[in-house]
C-alpha atoms as a printed R data frame, in Angstrom:
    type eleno elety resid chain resno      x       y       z
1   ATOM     1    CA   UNK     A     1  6.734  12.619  23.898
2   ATOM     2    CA   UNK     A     2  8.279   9.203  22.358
3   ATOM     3    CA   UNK     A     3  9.410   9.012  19.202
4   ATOM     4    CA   UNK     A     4  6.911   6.736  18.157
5   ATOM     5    CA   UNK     A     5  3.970   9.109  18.917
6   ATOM     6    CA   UNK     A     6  5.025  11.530  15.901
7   ATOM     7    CA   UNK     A     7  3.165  11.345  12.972
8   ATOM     8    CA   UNK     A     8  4.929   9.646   9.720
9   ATOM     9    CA   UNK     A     9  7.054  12.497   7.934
10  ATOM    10    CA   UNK     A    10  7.859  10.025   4.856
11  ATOM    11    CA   UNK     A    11  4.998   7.278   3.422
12  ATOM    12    CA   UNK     A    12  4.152   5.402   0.666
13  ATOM    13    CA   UNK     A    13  1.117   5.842  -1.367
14  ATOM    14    CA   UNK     A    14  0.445   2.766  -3.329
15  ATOM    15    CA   UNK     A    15  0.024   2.943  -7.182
16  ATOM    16    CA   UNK     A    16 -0.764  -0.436  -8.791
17  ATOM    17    CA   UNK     A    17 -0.367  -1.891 -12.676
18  ATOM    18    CA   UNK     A    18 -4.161  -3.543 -12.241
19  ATOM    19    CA   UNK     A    19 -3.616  -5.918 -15.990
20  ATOM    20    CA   UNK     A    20 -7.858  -6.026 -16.208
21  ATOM    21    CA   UNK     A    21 -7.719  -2.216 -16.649
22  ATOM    22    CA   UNK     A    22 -4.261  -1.500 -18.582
23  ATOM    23    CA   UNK     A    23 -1.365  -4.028 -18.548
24  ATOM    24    CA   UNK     A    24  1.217  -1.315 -18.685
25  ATOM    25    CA   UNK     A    25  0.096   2.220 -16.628
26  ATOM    26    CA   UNK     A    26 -1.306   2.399 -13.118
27  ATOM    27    CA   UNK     A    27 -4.026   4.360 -11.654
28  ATOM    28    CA   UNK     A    28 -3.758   7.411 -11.259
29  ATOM    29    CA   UNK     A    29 -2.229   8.408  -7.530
30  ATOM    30    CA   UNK     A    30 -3.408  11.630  -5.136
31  ATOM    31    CA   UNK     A    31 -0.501  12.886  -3.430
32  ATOM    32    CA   UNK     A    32 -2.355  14.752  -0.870
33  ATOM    33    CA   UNK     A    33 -0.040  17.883  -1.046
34  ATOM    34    CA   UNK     A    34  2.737  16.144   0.134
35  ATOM    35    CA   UNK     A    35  5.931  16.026  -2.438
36  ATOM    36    CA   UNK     A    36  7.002  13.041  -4.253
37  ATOM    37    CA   UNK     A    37 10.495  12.362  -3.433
38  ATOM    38    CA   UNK     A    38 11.270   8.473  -4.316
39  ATOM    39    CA   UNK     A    39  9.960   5.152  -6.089
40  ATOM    40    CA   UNK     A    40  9.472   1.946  -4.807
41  ATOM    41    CA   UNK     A    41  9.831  -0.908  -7.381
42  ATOM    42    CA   UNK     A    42  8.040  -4.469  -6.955
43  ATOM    43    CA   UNK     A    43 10.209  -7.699  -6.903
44  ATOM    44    CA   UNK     A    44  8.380  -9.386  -9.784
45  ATOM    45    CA   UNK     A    45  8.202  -6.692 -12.990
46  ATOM    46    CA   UNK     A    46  7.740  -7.861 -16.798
47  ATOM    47    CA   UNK     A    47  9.514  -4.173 -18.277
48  ATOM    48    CA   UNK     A    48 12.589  -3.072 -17.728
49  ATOM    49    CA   UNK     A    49 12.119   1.153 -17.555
50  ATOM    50    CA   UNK     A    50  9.171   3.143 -15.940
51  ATOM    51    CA   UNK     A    51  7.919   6.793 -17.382
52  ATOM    52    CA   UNK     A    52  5.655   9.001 -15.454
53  ATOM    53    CA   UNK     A    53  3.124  10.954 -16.174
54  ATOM    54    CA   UNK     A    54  1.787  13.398 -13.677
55  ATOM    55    CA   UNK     A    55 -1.060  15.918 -13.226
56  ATOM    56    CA   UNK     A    56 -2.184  19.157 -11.168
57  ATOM    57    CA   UNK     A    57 -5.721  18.966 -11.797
58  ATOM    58    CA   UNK     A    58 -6.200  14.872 -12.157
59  ATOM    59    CA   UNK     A    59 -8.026  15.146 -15.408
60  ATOM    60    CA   UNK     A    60 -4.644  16.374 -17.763
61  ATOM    61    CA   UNK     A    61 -1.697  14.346 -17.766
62  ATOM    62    CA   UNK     A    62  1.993  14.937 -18.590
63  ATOM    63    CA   UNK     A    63  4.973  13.316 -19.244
64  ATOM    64    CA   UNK     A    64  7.701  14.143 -16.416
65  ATOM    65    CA   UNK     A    65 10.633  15.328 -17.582
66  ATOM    66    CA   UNK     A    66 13.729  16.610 -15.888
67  ATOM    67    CA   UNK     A    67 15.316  20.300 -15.498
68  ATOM    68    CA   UNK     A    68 17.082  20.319 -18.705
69  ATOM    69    CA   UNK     A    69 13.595  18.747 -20.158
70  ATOM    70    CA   UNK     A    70 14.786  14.887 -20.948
71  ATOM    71    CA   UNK     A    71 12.125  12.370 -20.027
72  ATOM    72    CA   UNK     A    72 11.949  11.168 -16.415
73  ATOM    73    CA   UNK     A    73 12.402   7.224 -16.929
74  ATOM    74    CA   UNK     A    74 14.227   4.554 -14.456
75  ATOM    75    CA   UNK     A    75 15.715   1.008 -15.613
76  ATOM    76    CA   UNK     A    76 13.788  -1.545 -12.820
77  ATOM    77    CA   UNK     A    77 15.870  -3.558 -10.312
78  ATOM    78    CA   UNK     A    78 13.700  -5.397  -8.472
79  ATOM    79    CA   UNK     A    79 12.697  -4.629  -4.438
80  ATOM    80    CA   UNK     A    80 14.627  -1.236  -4.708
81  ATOM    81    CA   UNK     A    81 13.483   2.234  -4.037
82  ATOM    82    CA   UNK     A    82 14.710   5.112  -6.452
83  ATOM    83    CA   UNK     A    83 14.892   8.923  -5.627
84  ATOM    84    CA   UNK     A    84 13.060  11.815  -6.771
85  ATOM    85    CA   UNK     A    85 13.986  15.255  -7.580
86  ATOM    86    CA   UNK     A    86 11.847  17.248  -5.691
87  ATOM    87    CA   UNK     A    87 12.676  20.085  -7.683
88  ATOM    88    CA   UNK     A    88 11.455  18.101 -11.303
89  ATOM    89    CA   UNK     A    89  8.184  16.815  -8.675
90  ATOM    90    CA   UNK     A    90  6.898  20.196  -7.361
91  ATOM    91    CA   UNK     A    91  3.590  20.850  -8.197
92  ATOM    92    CA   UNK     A    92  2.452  17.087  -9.010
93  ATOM    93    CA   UNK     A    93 -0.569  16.403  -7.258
94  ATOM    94    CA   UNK     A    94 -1.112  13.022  -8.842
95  ATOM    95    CA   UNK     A    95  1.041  10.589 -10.314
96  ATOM    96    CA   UNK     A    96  0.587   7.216 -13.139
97  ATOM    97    CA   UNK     A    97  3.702   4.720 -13.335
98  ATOM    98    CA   UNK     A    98  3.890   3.592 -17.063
99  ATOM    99    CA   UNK     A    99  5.996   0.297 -17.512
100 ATOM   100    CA   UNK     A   100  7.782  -0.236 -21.371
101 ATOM   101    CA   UNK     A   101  6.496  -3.956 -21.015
102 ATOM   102    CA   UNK     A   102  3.010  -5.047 -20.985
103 ATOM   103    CA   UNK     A   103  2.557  -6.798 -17.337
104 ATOM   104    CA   UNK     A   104  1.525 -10.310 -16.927
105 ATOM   105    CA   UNK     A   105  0.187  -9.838 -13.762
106 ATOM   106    CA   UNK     A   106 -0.887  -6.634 -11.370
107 ATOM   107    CA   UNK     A   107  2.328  -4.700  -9.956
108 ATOM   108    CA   UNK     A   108  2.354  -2.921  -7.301
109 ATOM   109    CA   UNK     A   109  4.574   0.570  -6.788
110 ATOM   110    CA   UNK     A   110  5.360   2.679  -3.910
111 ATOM   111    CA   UNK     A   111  5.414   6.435  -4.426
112 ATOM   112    CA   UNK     A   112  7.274   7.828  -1.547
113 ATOM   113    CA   UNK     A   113  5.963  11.278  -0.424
114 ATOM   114    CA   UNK     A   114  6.717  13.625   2.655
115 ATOM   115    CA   UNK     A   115  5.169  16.877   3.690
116 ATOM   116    CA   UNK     A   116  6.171  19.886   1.790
């Protein structure tokens, strides 16, 4: 079988700042099961750190925080990707990007998932 007739084991789910709904958090995201593993950051972004906040059930949300319990935040370079502990992801079945800036305009995030 060629290689290219494997499914995907890594995508991107898209999560998007939409500024006529909230200027500074994006929709919530379904991860499908898979686990969250890495970020993708837009070129154009107005703040400078993103917070998470993440959800088993899609009605309750969270703040993400790390192992030791510190707050899961990353200072924005623009066009990079960023990586996830799996370990601080398990269990996160959906997923909203907070920016610390309001956004003039809608942003668009990759969360990088694979199968579990």
């Amino acid at each position: 079988m060629p290689y290219d007739d494997y499914p995907p084991i890594v995508e991107a789910v898209a999560a998007t700042i939409d500024i006529s709904a909230d200027d500074d958090l994006t929709a919530a995201v379904y991860l499908h099961g898979a686990t969250w593993v890495a970020t993708q950051f837009p070129a154009a972004f107005t703040g400078t750190n993103v917070s998470y906040e993440v959800s088993t059930d899609g009605a309750n949300y969270f703040d993400l925080v790390d192992l030791a319990g510190d707050a899961v935040s990353q200072a924005h370079a623009a066009s990079v990707q960023y990586p996830i502990d799996p370990a601080v992801t398990a269990g996160v079945q959906y997923v909203k990007v907070a920016s610390d800036g309001s956004e003039g305009a809608d942003r668009l995030f990759g969360i990088v998932v694979r199968p579990v």
